[in-house]
C-alpha positions in Angstrom: -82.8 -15.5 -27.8 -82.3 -17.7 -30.7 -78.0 -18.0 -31.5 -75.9 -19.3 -34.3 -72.8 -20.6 -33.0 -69.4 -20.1 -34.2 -66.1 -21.7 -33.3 -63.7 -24.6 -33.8 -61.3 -25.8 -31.1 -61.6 -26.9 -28.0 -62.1 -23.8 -26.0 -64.9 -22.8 -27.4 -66.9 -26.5 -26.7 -67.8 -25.2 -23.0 -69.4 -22.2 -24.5 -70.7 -23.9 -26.9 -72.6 -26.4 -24.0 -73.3 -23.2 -21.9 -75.9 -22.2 -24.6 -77.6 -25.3 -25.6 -78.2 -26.4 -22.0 -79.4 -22.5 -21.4 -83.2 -21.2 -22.0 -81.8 -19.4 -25.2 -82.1 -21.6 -28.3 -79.3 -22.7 -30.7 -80.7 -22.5 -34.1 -77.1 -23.8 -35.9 -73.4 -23.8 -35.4 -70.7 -22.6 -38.0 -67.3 -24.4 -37.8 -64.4 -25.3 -40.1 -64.0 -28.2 -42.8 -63.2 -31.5 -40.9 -59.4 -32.0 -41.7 -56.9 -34.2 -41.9 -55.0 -34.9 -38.6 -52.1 -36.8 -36.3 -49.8 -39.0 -38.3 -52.2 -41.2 -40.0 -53.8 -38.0 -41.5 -57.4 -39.4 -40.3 -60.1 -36.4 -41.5 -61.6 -35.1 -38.5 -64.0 -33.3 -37.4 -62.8 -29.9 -35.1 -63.8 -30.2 -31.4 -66.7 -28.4 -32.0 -68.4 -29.9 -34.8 -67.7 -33.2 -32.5 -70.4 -31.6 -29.6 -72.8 -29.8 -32.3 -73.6 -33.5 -33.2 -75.2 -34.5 -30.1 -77.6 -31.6 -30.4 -79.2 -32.3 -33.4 -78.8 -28.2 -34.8 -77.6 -27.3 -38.9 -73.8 -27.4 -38.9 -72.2 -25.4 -41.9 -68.5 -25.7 -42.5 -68.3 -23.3 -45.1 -64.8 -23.1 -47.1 -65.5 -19.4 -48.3 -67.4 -17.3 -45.5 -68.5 -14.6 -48.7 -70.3 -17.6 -50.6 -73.4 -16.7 -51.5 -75.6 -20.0 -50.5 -74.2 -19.7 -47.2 -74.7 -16.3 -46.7 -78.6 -16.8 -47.7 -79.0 -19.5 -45.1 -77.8 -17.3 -42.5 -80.5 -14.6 -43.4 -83.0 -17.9 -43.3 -82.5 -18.9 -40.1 -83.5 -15.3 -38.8 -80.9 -15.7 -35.7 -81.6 -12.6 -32.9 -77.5 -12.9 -31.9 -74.8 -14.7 -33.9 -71.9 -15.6 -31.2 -68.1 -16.2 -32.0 -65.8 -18.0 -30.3 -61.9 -18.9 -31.4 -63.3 -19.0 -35.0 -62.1 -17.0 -37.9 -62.2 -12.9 -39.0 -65.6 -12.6 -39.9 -66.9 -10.5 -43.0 -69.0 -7.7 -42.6 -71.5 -9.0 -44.3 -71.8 -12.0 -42.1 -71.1 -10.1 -38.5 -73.9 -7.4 -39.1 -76.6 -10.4 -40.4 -78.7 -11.1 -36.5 -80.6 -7.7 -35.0 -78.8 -8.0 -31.9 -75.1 -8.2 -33.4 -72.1 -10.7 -33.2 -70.4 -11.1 -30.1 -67.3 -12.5 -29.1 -65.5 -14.3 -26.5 -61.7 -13.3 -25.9 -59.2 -14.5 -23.6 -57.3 -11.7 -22.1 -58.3 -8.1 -20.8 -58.9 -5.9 -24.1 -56.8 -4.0 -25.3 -54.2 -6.1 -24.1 -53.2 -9.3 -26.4 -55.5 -8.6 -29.4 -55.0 -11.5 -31.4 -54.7 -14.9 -32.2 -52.7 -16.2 -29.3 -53.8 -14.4 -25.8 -53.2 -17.1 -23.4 -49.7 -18.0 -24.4 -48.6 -14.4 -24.3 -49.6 -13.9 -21.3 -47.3 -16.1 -20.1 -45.0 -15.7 -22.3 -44.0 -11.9 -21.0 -44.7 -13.3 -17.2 -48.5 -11.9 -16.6 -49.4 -12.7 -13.3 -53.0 -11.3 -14.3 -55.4 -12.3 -17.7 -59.0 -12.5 -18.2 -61.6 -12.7 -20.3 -63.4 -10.4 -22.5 -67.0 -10.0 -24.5 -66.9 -7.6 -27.1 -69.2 -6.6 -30.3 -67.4 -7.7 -33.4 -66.4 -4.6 -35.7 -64.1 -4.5 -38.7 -61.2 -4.3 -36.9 -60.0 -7.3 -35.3 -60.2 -7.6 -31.3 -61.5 -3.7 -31.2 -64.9 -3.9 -30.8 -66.9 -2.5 -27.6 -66.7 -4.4 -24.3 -69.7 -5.8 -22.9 -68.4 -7.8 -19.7 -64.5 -8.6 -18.3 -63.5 -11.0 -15.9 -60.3 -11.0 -14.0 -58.3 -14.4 -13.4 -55.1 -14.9 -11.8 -52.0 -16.9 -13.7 -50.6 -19.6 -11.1 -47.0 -18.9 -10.8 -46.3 -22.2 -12.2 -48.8 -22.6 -14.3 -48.5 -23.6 -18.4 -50.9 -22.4 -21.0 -52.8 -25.6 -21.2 -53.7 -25.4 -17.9 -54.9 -21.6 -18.1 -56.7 -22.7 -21.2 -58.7 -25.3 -19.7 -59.2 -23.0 -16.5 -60.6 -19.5 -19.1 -62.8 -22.3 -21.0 -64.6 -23.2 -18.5 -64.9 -19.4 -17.3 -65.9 -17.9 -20.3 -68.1 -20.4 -20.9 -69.8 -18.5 -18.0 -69.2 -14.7 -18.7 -70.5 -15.1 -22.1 -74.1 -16.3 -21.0 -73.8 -13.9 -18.5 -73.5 -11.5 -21.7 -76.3 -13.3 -23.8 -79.0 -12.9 -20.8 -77.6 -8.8 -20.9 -78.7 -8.6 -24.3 -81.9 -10.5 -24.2 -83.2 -8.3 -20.9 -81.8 -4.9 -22.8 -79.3 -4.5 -19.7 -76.2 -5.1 -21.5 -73.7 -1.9 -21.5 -71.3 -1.5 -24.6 -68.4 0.7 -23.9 -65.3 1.6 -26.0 -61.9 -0.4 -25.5 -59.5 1.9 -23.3 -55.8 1.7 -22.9 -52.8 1.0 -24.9 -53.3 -2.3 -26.3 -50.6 -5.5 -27.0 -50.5 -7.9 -29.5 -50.9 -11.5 -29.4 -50.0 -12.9 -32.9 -49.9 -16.2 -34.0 -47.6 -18.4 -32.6 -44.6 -19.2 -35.3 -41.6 -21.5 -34.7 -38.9 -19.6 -34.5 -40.6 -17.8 -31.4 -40.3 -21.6 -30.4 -36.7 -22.0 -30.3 -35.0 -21.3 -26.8 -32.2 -19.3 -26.1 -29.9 -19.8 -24.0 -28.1 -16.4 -24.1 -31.8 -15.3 -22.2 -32.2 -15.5 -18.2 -33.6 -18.2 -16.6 -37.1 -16.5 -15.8 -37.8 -15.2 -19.5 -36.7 -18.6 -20.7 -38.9 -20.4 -18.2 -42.0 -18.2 -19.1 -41.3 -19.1 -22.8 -41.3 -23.2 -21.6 -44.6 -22.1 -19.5 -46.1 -20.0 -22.4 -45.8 -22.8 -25.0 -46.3 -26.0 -23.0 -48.0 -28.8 -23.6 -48.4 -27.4 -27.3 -46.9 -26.4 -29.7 -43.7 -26.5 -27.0 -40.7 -24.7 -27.0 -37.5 -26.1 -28.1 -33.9 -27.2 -27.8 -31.7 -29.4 -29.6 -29.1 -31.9 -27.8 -26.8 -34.1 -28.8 -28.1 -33.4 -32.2 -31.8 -34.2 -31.5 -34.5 -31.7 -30.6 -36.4 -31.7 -27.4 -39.6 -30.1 -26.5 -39.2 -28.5 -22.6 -42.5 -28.5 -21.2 -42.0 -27.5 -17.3 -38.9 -26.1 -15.4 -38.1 -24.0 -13.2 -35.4 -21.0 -12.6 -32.9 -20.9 -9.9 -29.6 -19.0 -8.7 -26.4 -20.7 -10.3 -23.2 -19.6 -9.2 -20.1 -19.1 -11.2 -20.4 -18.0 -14.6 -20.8 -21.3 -17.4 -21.6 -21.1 -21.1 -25.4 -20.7 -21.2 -26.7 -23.9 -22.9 -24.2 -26.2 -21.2 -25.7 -28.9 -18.1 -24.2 -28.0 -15.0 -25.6 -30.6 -13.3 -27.1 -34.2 -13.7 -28.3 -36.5 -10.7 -30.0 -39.6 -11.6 -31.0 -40.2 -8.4 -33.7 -36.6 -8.0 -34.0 -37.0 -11.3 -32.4 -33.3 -11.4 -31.2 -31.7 -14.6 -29.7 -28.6 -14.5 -28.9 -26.1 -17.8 -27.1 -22.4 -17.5 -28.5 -19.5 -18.8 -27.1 -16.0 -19.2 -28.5 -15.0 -15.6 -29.4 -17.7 -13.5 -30.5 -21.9 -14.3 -32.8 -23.7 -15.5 -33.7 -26.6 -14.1 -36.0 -29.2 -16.2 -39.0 -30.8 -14.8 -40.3 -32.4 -17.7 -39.5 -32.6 -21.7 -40.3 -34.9 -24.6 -37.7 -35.9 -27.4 -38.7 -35.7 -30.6 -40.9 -38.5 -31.7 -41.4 -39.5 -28.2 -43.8 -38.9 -25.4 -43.6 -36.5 -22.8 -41.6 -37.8 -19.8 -40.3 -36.2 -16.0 -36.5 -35.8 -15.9 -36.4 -38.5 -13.6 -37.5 -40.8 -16.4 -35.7 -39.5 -18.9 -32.3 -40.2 -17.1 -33.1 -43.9 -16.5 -32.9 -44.2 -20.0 -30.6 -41.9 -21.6 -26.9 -41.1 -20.4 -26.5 -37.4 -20.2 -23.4 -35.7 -18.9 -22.1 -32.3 -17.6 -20.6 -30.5 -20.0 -22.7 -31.7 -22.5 -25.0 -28.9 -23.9 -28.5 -27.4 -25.2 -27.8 -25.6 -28.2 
């Protein structure tokens, strides 16, 4: 089956490899505009564009997905299946170009966390269960019919980079799965059923910890954001990312925000929250790399008493 590609971050390389190393053939790829990025505001070129090098295929980074030039060398390359993964909303008169349709690669179990941000949510509202979904791309966003869904289990400690990395690698696998469906006519399509949840994009005010929350919903938020963007904090005047912790039983009542306990020694940090504690594995001031609590400590003096606002 001859694919166009279409995707830009990093979750979407492994798919990306699945079909060039497979016996379909991948006549182009379709990413974004390299960008300027990091501090030095180097122009880059997205994660995907970096692998579509190596294999020698037409890249197109088109600005306007209507414009016309582009839209004509789509028709050219005569694709059977055009294949969409963490990319952006696609016209109509680019998903219904290839015979065989426009499919795409989601990370969660449509209906639940349409959207832009499906891992993260996930953990965010304390999922214990995600997956992944293959779906024909209609007009309306994250609504098309299923093709194939895979169950995965969210570690109880796990953060949303690490889920990431873990639904790259197997979508990577249910979409070629779907691809060799199409190809040998075997593929169902059946309609989305259930009540579905949104997964919007992630803005930073949903960053911003509060302590007024329990220690579990705050911990998910930590978990849900972590390693990036990160959820934040501000102490002494300074912001902080927390990027692992964990909730515990506190006794007494103190005003949540406020450290309740500091030990150099375990490297133990200790915040209260309006049910329960927080206790912070790992964190990263602001400018600065990420660091354990341990490390932090043995170079900043904290106190109890002092406090997260």
């Amino acid at each position: 089956m001859k694919v166009v590609f279409m995707g830009t971050p990093e979750f979407a390389v492994p798919s990306l490899e699945a079909i060039h190393g497979s016996s379909h053939e991948l006549a182009a790829v379709v990413t974004v505009s390299d960008k300027p990025i990091g501090r030095g505001l180097k122009v880059q070129p997205s994660p995907v564009k970096k692998a579509a090098l190596n294999y020698g295929v037409p890249i197109f980074q088109p600005d306007d997905l209507l414009n016309q030039n582009f839209i004509k060398e789509l028709f050219e390359i005569a694709a059977d299946l055009f294949v969409v993964v963490a990319f952006r909303i696609l016209p109509v008169e680019v998903f219904r170009i290839p015979p065989f349709g426009t499919i795409n690669l989601h990370a969660s179990l449509l209906p639940k966390y349409r959207g832009a941000a499906p891992i993260n949510w996930a953990i965010i509202n304390g999922e214990t269960e995600t997956g992944l979904s293959t779906i024909f791309i209609q007009e309306r966003v994250d609504a098309g019919d299923l093709i194939l869904q895979k169950r995965v289990e969210i570690g109880s400690d796990e953060t949303a980079g690490e889920l990431h990395d873990r639904l790259a690698i197997a979508g990577a696998d249910l979409l070629l799965e779907t691809i060799d469906q199409i190809a040998d006519g075997t593929a169902i399509a059946r309609q989305q059923v259930g009540e579905f949840t949104k997964a919007p994009k992630l803005i930073k005010e949903l960053m911003r910890i509060y302590w007024s929350e329990s220690a579990e919903k705050i911990r998910n938020l930590i978990r849900g954001l972590s390693p990036t963007p990160g959820a934040f904090s501000t102490l002494n005047g300074r912001m902080v990312k927390l990027l692992r912790a964990q909730a515990i039983e506190a006794s007494g009542q103190d005003e949540p925000g406020r450290i309740i306990l500091v030990d150099i020694k375990s490297g133990r940090i200790v915040v209260a929250c309006e049910s329960g504690a927080l206790a912070i594995n790992e964190l990263q001031m602001e400018g600065k790399r990420p660091m354990s609590s341990k490390e932090y400590l043995i170079g900043h003096a904290l106190n109890v008493g002092e406090k997260f606002s």
